[in-house]
C-alpha positions as a LaTeX table, in Angstrom:
\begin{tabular}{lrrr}
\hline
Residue & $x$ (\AA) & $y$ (\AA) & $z$ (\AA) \\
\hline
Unk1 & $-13.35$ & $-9.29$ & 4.99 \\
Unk2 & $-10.82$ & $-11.70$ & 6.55 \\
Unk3 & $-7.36$ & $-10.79$ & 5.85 \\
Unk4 & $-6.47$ & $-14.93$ & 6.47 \\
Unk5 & $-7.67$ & $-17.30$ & 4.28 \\
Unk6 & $-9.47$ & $-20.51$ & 5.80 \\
Unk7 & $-8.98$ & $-23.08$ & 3.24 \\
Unk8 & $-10.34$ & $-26.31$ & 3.67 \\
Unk9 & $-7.67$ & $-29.39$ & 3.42 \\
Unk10 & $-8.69$ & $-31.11$ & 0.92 \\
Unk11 & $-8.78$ & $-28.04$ & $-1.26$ \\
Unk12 & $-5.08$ & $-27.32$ & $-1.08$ \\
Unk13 & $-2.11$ & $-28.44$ & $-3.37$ \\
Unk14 & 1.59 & $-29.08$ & $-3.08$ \\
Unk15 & 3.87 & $-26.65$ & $-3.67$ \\
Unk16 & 5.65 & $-28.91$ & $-6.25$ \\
Unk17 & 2.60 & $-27.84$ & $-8.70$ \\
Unk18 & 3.97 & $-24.06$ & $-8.41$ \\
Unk19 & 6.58 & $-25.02$ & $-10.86$ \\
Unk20 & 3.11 & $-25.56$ & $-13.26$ \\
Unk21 & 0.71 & $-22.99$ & $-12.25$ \\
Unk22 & 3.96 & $-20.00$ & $-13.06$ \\
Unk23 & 5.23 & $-21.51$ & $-15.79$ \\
Unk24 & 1.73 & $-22.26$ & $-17.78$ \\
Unk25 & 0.56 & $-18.93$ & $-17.00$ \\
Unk26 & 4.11 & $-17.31$ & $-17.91$ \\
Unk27 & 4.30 & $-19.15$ & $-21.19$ \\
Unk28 & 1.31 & $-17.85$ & $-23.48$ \\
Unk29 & 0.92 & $-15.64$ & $-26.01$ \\
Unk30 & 3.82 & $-13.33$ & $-25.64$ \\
Unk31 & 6.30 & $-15.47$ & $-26.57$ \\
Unk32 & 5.42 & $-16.07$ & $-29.99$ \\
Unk33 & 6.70 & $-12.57$ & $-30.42$ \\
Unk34 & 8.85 & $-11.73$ & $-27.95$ \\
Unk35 & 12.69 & $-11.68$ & $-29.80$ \\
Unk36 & 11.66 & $-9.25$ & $-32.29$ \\
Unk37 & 10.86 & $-6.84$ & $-29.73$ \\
Unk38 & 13.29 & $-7.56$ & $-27.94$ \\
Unk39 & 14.88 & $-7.61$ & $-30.96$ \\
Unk40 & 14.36 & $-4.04$ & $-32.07$ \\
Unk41 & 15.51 & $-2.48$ & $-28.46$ \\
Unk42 & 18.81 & $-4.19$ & $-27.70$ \\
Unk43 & 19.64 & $-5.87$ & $-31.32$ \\
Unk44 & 22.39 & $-9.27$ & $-31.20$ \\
Unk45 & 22.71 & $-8.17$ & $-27.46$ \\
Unk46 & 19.03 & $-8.94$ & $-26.63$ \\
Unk47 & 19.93 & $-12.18$ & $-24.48$ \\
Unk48 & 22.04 & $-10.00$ & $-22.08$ \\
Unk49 & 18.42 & $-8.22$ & $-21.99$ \\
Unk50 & 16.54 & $-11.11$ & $-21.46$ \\
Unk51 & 18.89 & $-12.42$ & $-18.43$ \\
Unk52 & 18.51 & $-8.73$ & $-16.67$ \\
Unk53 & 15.38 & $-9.40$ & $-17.07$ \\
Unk54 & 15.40 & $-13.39$ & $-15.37$ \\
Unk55 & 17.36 & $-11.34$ & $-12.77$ \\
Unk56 & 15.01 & $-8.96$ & $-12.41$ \\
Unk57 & 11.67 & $-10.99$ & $-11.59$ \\
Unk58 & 13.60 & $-13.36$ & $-9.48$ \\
Unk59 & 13.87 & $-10.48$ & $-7.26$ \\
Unk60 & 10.81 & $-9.48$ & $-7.28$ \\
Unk61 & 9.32 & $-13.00$ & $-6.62$ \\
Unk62 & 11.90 & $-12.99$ & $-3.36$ \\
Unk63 & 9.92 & $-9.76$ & $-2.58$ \\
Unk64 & 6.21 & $-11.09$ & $-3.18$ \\
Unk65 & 7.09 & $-13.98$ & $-1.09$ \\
Unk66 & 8.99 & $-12.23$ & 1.70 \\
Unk67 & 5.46 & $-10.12$ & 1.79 \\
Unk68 & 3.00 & $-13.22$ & 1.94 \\
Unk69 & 5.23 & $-14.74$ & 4.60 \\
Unk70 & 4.99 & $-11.72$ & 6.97 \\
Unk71 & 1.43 & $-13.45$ & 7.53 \\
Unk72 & $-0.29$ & $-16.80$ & 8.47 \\
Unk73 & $-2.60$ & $-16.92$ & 5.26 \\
Unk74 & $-3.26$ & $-14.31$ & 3.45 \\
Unk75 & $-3.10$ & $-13.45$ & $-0.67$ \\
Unk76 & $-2.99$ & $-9.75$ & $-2.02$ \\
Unk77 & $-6.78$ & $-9.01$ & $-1.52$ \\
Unk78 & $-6.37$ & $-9.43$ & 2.43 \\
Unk79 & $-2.94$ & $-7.96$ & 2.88 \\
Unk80 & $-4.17$ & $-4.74$ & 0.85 \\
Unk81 & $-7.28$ & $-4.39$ & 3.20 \\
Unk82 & $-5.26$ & $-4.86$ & 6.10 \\
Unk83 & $-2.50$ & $-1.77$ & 5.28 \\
Unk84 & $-4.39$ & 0.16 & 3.41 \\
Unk85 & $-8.30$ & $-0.08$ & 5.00 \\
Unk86 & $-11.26$ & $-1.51$ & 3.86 \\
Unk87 & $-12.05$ & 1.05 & 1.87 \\
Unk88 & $-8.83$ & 2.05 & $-0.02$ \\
Unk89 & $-7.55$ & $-1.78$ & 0.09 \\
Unk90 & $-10.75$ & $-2.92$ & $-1.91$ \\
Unk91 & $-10.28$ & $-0.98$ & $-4.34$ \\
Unk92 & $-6.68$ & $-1.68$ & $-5.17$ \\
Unk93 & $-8.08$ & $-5.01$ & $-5.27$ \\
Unk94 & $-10.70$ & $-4.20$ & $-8.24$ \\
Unk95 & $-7.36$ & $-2.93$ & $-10.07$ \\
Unk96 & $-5.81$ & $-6.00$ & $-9.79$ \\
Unk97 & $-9.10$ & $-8.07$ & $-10.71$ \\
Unk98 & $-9.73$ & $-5.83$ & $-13.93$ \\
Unk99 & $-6.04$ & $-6.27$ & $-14.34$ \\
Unk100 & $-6.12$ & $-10.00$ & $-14.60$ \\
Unk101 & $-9.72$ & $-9.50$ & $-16.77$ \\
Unk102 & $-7.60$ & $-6.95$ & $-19.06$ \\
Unk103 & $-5.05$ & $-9.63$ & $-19.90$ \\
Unk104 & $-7.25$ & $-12.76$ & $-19.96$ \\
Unk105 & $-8.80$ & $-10.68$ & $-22.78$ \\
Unk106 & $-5.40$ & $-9.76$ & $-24.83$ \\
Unk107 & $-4.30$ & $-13.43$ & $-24.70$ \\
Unk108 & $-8.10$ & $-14.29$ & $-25.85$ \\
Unk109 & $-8.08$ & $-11.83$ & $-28.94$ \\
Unk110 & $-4.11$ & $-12.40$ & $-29.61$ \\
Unk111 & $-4.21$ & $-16.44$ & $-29.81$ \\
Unk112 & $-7.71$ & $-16.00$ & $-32.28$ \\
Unk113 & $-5.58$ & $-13.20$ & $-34.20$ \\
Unk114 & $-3.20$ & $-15.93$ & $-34.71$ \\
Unk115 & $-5.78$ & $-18.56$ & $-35.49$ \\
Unk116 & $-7.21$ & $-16.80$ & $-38.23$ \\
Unk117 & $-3.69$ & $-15.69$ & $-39.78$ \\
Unk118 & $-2.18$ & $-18.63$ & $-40.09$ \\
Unk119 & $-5.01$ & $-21.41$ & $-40.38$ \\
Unk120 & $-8.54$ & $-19.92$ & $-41.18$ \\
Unk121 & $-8.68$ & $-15.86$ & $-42.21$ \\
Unk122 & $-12.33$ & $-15.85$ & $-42.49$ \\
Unk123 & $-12.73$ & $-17.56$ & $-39.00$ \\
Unk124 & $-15.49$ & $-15.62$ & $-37.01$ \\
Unk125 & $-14.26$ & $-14.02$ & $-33.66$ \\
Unk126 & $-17.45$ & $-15.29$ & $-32.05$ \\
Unk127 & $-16.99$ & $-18.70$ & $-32.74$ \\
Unk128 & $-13.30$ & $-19.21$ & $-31.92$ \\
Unk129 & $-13.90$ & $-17.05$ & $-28.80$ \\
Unk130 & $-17.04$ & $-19.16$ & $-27.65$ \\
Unk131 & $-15.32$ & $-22.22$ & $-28.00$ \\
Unk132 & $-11.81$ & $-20.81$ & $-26.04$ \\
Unk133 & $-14.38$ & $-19.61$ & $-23.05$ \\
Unk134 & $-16.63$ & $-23.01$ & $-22.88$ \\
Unk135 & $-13.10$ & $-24.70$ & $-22.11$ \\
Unk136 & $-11.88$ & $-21.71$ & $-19.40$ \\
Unk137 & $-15.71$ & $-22.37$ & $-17.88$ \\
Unk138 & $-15.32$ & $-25.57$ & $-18.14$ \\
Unk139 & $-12.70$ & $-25.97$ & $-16.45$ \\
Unk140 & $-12.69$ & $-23.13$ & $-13.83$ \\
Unk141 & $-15.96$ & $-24.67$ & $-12.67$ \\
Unk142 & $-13.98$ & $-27.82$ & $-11.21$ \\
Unk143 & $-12.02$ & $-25.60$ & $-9.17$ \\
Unk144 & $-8.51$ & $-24.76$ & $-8.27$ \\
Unk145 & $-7.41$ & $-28.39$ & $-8.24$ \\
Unk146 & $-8.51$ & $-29.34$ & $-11.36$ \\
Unk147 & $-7.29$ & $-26.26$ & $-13.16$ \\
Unk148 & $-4.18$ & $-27.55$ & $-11.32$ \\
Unk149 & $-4.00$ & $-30.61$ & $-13.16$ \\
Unk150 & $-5.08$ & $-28.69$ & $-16.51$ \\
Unk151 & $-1.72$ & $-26.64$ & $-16.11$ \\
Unk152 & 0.45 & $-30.18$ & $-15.02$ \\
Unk153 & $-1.20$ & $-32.17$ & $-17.99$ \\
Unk154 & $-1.08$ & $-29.49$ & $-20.85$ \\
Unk155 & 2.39 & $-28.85$ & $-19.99$ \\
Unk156 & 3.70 & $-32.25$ & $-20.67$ \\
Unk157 & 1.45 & $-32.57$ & $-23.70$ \\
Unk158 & 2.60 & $-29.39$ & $-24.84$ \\
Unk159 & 6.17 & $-28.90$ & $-24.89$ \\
Unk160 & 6.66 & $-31.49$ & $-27.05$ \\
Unk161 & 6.77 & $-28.59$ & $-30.16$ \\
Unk162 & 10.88 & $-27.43$ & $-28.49$ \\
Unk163 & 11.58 & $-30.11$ & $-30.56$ \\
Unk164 & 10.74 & $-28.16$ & $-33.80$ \\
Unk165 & 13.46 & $-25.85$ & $-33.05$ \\
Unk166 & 16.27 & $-28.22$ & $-33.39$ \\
Unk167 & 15.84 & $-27.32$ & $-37.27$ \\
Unk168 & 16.17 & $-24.25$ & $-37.33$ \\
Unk169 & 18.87 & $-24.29$ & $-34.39$ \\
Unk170 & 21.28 & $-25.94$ & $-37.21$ \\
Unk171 & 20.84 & $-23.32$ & $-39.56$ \\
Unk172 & 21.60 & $-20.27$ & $-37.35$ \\
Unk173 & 24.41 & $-18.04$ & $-38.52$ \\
Unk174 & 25.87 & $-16.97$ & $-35.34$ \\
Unk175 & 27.41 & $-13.76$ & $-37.15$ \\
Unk176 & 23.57 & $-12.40$ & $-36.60$ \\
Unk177 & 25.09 & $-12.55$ & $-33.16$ \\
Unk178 & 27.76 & $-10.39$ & $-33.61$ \\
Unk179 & 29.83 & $-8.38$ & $-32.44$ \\
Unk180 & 28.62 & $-8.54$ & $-28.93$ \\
Unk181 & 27.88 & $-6.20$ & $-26.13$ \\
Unk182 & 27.62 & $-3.37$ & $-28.39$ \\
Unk183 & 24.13 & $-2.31$ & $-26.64$ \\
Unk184 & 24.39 & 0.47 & $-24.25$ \\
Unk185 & 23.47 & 0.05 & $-20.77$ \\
Unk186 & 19.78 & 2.19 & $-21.48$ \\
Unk187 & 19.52 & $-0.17$ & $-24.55$ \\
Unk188 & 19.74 & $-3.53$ & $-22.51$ \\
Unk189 & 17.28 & $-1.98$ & $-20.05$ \\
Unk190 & 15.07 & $-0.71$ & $-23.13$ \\
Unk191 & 15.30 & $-4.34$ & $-24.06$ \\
Unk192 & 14.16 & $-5.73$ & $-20.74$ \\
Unk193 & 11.51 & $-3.79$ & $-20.33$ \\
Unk194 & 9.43 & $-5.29$ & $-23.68$ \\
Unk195 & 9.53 & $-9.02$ & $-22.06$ \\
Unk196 & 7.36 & $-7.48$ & $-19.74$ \\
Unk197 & 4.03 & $-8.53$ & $-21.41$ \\
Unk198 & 5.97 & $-11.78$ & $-22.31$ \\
Unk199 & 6.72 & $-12.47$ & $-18.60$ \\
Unk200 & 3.76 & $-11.14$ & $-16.63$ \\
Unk201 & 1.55 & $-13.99$ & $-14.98$ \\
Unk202 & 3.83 & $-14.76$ & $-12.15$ \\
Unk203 & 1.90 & $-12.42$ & $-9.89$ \\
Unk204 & $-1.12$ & $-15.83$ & $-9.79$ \\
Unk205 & 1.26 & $-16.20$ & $-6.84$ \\
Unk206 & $-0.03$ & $-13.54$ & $-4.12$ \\
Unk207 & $-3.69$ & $-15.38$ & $-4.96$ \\
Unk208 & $-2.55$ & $-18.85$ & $-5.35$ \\
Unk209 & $-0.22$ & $-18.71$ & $-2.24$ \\
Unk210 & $-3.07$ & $-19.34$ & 0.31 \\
Unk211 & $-4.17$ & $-22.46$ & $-1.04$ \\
Unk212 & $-0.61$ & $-24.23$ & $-0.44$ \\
Unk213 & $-0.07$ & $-26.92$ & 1.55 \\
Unk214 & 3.67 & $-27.05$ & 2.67 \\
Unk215 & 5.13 & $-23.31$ & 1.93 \\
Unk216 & 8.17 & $-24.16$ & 3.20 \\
Unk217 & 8.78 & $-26.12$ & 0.13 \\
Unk218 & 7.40 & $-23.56$ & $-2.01$ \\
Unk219 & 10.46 & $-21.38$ & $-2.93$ \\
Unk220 & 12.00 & $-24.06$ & $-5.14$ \\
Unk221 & 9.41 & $-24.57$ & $-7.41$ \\
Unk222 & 8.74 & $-21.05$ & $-7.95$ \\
Unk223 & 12.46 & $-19.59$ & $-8.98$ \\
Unk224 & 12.59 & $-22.74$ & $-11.17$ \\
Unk225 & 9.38 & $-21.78$ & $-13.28$ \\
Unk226 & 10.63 & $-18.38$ & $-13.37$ \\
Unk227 & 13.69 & $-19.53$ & $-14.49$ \\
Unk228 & 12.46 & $-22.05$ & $-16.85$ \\
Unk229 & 10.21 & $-19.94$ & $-18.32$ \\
Unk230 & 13.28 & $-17.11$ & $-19.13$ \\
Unk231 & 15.33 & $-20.08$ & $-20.46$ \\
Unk232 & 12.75 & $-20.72$ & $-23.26$ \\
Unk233 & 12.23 & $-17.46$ & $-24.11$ \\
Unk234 & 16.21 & $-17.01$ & $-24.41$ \\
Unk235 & 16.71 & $-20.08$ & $-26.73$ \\
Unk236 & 13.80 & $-18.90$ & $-28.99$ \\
Unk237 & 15.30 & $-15.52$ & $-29.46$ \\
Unk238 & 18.74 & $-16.54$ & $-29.96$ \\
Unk239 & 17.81 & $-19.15$ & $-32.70$ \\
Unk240 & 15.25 & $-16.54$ & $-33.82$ \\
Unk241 & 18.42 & $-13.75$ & $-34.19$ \\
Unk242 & 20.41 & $-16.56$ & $-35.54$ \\
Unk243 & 18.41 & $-17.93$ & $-38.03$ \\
Unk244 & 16.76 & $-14.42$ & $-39.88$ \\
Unk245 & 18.56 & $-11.78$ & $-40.56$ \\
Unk246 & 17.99 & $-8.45$ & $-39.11$ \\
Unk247 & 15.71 & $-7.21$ & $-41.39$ \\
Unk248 & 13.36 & $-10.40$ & $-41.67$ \\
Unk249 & 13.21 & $-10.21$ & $-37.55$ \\
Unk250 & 11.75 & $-6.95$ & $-37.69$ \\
Unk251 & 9.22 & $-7.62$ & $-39.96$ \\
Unk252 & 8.06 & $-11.07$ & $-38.30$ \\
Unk253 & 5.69 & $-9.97$ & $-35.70$ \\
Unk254 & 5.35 & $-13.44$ & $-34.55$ \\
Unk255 & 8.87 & $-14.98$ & $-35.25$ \\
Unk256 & 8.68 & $-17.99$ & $-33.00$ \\
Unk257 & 5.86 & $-19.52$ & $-35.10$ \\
Unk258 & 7.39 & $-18.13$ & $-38.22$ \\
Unk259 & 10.67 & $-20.56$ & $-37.32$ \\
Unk260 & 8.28 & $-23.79$ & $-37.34$ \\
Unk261 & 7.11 & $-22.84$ & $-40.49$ \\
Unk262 & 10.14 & $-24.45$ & $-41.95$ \\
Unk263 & 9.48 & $-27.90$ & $-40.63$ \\
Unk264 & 8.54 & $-30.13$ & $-43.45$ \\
Unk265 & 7.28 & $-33.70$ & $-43.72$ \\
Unk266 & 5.88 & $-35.90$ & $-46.92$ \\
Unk267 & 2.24 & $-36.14$ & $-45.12$ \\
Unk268 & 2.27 & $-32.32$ & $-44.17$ \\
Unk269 & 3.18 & $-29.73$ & $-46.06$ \\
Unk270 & 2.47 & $-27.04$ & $-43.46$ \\
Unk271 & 3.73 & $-27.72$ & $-39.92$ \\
Unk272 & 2.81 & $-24.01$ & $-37.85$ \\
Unk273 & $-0.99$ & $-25.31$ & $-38.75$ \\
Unk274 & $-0.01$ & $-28.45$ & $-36.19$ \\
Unk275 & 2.08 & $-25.79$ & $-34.04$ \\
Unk276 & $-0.86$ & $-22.98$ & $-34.04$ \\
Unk277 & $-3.30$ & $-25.52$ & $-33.32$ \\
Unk278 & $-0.78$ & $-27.17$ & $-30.30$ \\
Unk279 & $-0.15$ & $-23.92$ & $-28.96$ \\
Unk280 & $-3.68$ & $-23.98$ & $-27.85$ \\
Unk281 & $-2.46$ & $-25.69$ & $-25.07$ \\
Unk282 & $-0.17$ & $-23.43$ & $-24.30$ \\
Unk283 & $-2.66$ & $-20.23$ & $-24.07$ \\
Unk284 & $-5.67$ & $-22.21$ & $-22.20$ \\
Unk285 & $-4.04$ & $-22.57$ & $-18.88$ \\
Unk286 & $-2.96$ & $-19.35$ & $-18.97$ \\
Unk287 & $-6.17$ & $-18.18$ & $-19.64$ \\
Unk288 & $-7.90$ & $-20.66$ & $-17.08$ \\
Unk289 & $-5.65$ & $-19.27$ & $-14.46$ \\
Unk290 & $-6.58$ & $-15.84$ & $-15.42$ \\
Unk291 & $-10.25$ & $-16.49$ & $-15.15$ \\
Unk292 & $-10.13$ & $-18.12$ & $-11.94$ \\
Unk293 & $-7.96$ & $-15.51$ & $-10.37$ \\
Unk294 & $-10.76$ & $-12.55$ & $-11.27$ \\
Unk295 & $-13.39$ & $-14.60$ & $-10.48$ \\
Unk296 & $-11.56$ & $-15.63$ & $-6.98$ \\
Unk297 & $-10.88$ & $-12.39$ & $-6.49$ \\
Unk298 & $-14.65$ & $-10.70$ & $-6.88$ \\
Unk299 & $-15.60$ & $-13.43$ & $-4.27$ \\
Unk300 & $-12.96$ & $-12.36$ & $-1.58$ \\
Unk301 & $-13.83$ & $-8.64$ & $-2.02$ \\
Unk302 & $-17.75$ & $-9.16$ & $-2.66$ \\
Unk303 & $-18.86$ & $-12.14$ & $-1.61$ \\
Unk304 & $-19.99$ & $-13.06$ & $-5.07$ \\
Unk305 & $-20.72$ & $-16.22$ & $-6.21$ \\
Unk306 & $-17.83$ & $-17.45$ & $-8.01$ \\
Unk307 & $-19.90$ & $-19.71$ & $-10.13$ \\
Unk308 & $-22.02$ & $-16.55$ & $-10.98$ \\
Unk309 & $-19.09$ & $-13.93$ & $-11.94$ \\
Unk310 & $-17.65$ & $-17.12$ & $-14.00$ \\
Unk311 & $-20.68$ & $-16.44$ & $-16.63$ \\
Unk312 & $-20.85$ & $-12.74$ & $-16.26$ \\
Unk313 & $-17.37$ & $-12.52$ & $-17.04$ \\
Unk314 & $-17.61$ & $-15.10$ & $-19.75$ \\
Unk315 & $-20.54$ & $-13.09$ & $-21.48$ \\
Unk316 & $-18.73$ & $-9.77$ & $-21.32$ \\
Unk317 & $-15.13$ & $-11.72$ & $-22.81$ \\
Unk318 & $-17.52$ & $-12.91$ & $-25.63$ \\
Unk319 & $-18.87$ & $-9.69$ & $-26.19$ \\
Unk320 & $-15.34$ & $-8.38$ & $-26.14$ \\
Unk321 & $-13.54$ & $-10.61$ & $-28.09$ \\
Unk322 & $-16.65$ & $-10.52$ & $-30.87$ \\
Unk323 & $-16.07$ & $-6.99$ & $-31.65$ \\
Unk324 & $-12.23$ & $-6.57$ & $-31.65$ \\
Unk325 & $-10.73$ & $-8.46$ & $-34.25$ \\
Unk326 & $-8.84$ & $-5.42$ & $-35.97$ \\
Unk327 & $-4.62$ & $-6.02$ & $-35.32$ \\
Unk328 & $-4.79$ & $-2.71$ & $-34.02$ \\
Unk329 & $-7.28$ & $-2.60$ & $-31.54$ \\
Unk330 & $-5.46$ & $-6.00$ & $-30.22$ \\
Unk331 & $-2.31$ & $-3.98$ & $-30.19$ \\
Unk332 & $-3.68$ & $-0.87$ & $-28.33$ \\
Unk333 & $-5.05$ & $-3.76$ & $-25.75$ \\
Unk334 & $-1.84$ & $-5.74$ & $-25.64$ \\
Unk335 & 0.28 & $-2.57$ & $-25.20$ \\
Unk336 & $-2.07$ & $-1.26$ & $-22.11$ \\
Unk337 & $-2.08$ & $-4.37$ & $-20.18$ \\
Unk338 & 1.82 & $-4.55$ & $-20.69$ \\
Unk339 & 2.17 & $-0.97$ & $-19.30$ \\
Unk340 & $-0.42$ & $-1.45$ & $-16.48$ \\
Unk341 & 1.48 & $-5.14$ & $-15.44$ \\
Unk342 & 4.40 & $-3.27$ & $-15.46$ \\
Unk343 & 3.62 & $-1.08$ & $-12.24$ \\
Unk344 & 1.52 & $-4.15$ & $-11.12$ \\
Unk345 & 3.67 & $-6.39$ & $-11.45$ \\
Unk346 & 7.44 & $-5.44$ & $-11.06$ \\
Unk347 & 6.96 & $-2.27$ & $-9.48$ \\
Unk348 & 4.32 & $-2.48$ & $-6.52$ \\
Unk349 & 5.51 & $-4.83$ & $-4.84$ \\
Unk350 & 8.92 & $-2.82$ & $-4.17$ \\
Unk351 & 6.19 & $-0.10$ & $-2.88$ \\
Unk352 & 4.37 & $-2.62$ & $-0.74$ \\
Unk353 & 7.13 & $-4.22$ & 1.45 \\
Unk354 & 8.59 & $-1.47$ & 3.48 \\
Unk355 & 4.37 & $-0.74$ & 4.33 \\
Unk356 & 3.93 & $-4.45$ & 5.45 \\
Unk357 & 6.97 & $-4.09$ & 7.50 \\
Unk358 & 6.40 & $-1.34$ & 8.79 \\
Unk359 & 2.93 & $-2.37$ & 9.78 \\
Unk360 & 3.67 & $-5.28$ & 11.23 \\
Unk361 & 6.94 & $-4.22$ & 13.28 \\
Unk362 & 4.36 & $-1.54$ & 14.40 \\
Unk363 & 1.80 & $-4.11$ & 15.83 \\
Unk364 & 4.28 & $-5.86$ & 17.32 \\
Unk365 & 5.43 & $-2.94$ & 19.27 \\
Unk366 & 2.07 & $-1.74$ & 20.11 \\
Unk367 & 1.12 & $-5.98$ & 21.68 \\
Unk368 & 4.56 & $-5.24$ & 23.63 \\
Unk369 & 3.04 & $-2.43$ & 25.28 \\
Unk370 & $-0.29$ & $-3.67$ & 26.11 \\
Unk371 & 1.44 & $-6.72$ & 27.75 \\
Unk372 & 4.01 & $-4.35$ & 29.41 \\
Unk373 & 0.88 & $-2.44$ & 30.95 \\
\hline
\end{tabular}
């Protein structure tokens, strides 16, 4: 296995569509829910949370990068196989491709739990869950590029629902926001620590990264989807805080929707069916992205066909998705992919740096010595 990547010209993309790929797979699922978790850890304070958090993952993006750029063209797979072995490094690549798998499968079941509770209760999970994975095939089958343009498209078409909020943004009582900074230090982290599932996605990057054309543009594009990204899920939470009260947050498992449930118009009586049925295009690049980076991934470490790991993949998410459709099976699910990105995501990398360093300050040393001798 080459720890480079040789990818063709024509198959690579700007890094201006960075700002697309982290944001679309950043914004999914999680943040229909995210302020009353937050919510429940850090109370009025939980925007101070949610900026440590921001803080946090720009940090850790700095980190991934500062890895990838230690050499010519590699992603995760090859850099893993190069410090850790062939042996060792492919198998910390099968965690990371049943990783992705593991959460391409919670934002599945979640967005069809959400289906059927607000718009259709007796909806089947096979049929909702064929029709989500004929789209992800669909689309993964044109490639990296068009997935590309799935992410740029369904973004603009998308965020369109902000709007919504504007509502109830005028009928917050900032008192719900008060006092302030009464959250201990533990609390605020406490807080943080839920937007994990909310937040996870970003690390597309160290499989993405490879395939871009001009890195030295990429930086940019990246802190601002990462940025962009924390900036919705701050405004949500603070109108969500604003507008219930304490009690009514607690109890609203998916508040964000719950807010756009107040919209109102002579020709439709109930807006979150328009807003469910939108965020659709919210959760399919997310989940396109997903599938493409497991299916990417069991072709780098295998040499299997990506077009044939597509369907066996796609079989075994239908099969999946067909027989969980209790809320807590989805919550068991949810909650084990948010503890396993945690160490994945914003811990590893910390782990991984000093090794690359290391490694490559020792190479460098050792290609001294040959040409000394």
């Amino acid at each position: 296995m080459d720890v480079n990547v040789k990818i063709k010209s024509i198959l690579r993309i700007r890094a201006f569509y960075l700002f697309f790929i982290i944001s679309s797979i950043q914004l999914g699922v999680g943040i229909m829910g995210a302020p009353a978790l937050i919510f429940i850890e850090a109370r009025q304070d939980s925007w101070i949370s949610i900026i440590i958090a921001a803080i946090y993952i720009v940090i850790v993006l700095f980190v991934m990068l500062l890895i990838l750029k230690q050499y010519e063209n590699a992603d995760i797979l090859g850099i893993q196989v190069d410090i850790f072995g062939t042996v060792l490094g492919k198998l910390l690549g099968t965690v990371y491709i049943i990783y992705f798998a593991a959460t391409l499968l919670s934002v599945l079941i979640t967005y069809i739990e959400v289906v059927k509770v607000f718009i259709f209760p007796e909806l089947n999970n096979f049929v909702m869950g064929l029709l989500l994975i004929c789209l992800i095939v669909y689309s993964v089958l044109g490639g990296l590029r068009v997935i590309v343009g799935v992410c740029f498209l369904f973004f603009i078409l998308s965020h369109w629902v902000l709007l919504l909020l504007i509502q109830p943004a005028l009928q917050i009582d900032l008192t719900h926001l008060q006092p302030a900074f009464q959250a201990s230090f533990v609390e605020l982290l406490q807080g943080a620590r839920s937007t994990s599932y909310t937040f996870l996605g970003f690390e597309i990057l160290f499989m993405v990264y490879p395939f871009i054309q001009n890195k030295e543009k990429a930086k940019t594009p990246i802190f601002m989807a990462s940025l962009w990204s924390a900036a919705l899920v701050l405004v949500t939470t603070v109108i969500a805080i604003g507008f219930f009260s304490h009690e009514q947050l607690e109890r609203r498992e998916w508040s964000v929707l719950a807010l756009f449930k107040i919209q109102s118009l002579p020709f439709i009586e109930r807006f979150d069916y328009i807003v469910v049925a939108e965020w659709m295009m919210i959760t399919v690049p997310n989940m396109i992205l997903l599938m493409w980076g497991v299916t990417y991934g069991m072709k780098r470490l295998y040499k299997l066909p990506q077009k044939i790991s597509l369907y066996i993949v796609a079989i075994l998410l239908l099969i999946a998705c067909s027989f969980m459709g209790q809320h807590f099976q989805i919550q068991k699910v949810t909650d084990t992919v948010a503890n396993l990105g945690f160490w994945i995501v914003y811990v590893y990398p910390f782990l991984l740096l000093p090794l690359v360093l290391f490694k490559k300050r020792w190479m460098k040393r050792k290609e001294r010595e040959t040409d000394a001798n």
